[in-house]
BAVEX-277512 format. One line per 5 residues: number of its first residue (from 1); for each residue x, y, z of N, C-alpha, C. Coordinates in Angstrom, 2 decimals. Atoms other than C-alpha are relative to their C-alpha. Example, Ala and Ser with C-alpha at 12.3 -4.5 7.8 and 13.67 -1.06 7.14 Angstrom:
// BAVEX-277512
1) 0.89/-1.19/0.00/12.30/-4.50/7.80/0.90/1.20/0.00  -0.82/-1.19/-0.06/13.67/-1.06/7.14/-0.77/1.09/0.73
***
This chain:
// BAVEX-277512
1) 0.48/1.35/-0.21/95.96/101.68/95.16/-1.46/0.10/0.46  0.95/-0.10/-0.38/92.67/100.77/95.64/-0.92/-0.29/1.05  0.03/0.51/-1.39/90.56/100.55/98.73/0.25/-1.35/0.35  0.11/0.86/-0.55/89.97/97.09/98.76/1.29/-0.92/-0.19  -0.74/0.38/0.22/93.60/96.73/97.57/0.64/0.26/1.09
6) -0.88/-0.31/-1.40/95.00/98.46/100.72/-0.85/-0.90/0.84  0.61/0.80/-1.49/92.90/96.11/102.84/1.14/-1.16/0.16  -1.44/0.94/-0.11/95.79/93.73/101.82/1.04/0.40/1.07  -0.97/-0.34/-0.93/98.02/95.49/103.79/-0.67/0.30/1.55  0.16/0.66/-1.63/96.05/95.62/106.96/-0.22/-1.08/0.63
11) -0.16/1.89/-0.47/95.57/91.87/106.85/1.29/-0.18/0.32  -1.53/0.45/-0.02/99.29/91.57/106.48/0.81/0.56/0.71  -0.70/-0.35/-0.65/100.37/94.13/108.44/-0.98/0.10/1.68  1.12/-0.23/-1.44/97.17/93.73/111.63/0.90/-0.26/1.28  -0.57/0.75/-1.33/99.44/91.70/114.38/1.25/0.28/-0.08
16) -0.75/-0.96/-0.35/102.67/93.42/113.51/0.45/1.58/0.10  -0.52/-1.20/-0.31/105.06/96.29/114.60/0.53/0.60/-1.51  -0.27/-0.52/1.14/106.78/96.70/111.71/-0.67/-0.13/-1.21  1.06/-0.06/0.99/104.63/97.84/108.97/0.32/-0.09/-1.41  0.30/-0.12/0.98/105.01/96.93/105.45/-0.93/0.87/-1.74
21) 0.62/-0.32/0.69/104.40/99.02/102.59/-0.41/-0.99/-1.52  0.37/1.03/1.20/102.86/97.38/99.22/1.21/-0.14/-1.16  -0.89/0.57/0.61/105.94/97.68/97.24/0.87/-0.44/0.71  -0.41/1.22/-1.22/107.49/95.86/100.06/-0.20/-1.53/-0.19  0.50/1.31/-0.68/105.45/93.02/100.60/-0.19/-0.31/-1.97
26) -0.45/0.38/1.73/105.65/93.05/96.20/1.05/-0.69/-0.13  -1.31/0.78/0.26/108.85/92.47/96.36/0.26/-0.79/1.02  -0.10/1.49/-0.96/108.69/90.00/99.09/-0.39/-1.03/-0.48  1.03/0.89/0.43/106.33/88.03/96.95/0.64/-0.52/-1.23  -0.67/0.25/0.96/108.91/88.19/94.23/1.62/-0.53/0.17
31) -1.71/0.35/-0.60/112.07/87.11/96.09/-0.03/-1.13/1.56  0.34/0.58/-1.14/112.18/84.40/98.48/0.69/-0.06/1.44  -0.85/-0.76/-0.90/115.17/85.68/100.27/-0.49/0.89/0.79  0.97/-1.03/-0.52/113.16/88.73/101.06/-0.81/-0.52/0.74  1.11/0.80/-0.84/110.02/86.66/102.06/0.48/-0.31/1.45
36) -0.28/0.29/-1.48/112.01/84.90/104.77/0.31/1.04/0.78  -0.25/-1.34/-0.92/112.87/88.27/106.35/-1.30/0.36/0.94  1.34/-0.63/-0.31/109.04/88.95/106.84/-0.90/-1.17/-0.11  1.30/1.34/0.09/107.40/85.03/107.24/-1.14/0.76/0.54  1.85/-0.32/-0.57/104.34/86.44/109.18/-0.40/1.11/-1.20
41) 0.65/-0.89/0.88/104.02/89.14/106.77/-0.58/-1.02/-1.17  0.36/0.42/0.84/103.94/87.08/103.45/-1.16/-1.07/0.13  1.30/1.18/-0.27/102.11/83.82/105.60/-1.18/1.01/-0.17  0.79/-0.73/0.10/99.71/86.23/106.29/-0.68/0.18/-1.44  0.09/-0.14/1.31/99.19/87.27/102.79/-0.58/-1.69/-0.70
46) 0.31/1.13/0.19/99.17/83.89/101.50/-0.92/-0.93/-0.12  1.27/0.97/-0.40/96.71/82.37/103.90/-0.87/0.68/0.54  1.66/-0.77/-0.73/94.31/85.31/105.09/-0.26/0.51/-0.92  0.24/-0.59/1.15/94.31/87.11/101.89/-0.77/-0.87/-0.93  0.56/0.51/1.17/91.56/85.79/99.13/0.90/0.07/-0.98
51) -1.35/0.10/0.91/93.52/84.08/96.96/-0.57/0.92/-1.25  0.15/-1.07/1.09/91.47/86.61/93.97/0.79/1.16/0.39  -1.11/-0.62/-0.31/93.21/89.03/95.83/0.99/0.41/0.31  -1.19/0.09/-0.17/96.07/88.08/96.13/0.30/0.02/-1.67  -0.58/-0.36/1.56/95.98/87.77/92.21/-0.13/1.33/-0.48
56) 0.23/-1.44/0.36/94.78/91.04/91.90/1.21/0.88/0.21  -0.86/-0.96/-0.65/97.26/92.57/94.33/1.57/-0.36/-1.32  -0.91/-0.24/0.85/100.17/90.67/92.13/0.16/0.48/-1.22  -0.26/-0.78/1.31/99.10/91.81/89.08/-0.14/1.93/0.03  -0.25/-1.25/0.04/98.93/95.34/90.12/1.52/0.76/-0.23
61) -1.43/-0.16/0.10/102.26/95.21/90.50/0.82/-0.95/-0.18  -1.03/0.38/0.87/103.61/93.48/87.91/0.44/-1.54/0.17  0.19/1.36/-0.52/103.49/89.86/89.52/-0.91/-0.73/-0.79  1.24/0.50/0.45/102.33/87.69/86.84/-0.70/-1.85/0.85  1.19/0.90/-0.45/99.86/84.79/88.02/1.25/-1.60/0.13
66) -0.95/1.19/-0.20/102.33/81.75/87.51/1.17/0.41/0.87  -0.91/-0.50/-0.82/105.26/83.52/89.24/-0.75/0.16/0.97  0.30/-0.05/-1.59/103.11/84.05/92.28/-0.53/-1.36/0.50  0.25/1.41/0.20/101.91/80.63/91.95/1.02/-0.85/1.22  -1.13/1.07/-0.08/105.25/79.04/92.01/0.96/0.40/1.34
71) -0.37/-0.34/-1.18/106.27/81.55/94.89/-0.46/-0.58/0.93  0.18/0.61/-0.66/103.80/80.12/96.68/0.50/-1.14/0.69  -0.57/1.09/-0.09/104.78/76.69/96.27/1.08/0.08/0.86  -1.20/0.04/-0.04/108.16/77.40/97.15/0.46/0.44/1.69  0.18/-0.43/-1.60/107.32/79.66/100.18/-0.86/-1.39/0.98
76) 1.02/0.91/-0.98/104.67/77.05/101.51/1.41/-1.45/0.35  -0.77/1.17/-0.70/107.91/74.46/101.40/0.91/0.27/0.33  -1.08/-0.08/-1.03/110.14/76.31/103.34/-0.63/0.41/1.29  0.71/-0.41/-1.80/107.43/77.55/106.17/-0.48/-1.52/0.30  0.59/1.25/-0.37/105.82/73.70/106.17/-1.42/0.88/0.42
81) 1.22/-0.52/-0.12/102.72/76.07/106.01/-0.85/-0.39/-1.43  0.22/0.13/0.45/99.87/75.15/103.74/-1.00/1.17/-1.09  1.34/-1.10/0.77/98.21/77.96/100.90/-0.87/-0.54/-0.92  0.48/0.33/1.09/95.70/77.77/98.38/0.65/0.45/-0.94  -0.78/-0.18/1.80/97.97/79.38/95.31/1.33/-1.52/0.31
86) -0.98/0.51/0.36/100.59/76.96/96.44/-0.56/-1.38/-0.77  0.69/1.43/0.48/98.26/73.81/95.18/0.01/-0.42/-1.09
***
């Protein structure tokens, strides 16, 4: 992965203990079951992460652009938190 692709994961993982690796927080991004396991992780992601890199990060792994989209959406209306992909 690339540097400024692992910076994703110290945004997402800065303020917790348990640390997330990137096919982790992938498949968190792809399952919303998962997600709720790890809200601060994915919020995080979501809303500190540039949303370009957040497209970047899903298409690295295999997350295409409408599916992370619609995750958004979906995540933003079960936290009552607001993102820019969910819009």
């Amino acid at each position: 992965m690339s540097k400024h692709l692992a910076s994703v994961l110290t945004t997402v993982n800065g303020p917790y203990s348990v640390q997330l690796g990137d096919a982790t927080l992938a498949h968190c991004l792809a399952d919303l079951d998962l997600a709720k396991q790890h809200p601060g992780h994915v919020s995080a992601f979501l809303g500190e992460v540039p949303p370009a890199l957040q497209v970047e990060f899903a298409l690295v792994h295999h997350i295409q652009v409408p599916d992370l989209k619609a995750f958004a959406a979906a995540f933003s209306a079960w936290s009552g938190e607001s993102y820019p992909l969910a819009a």
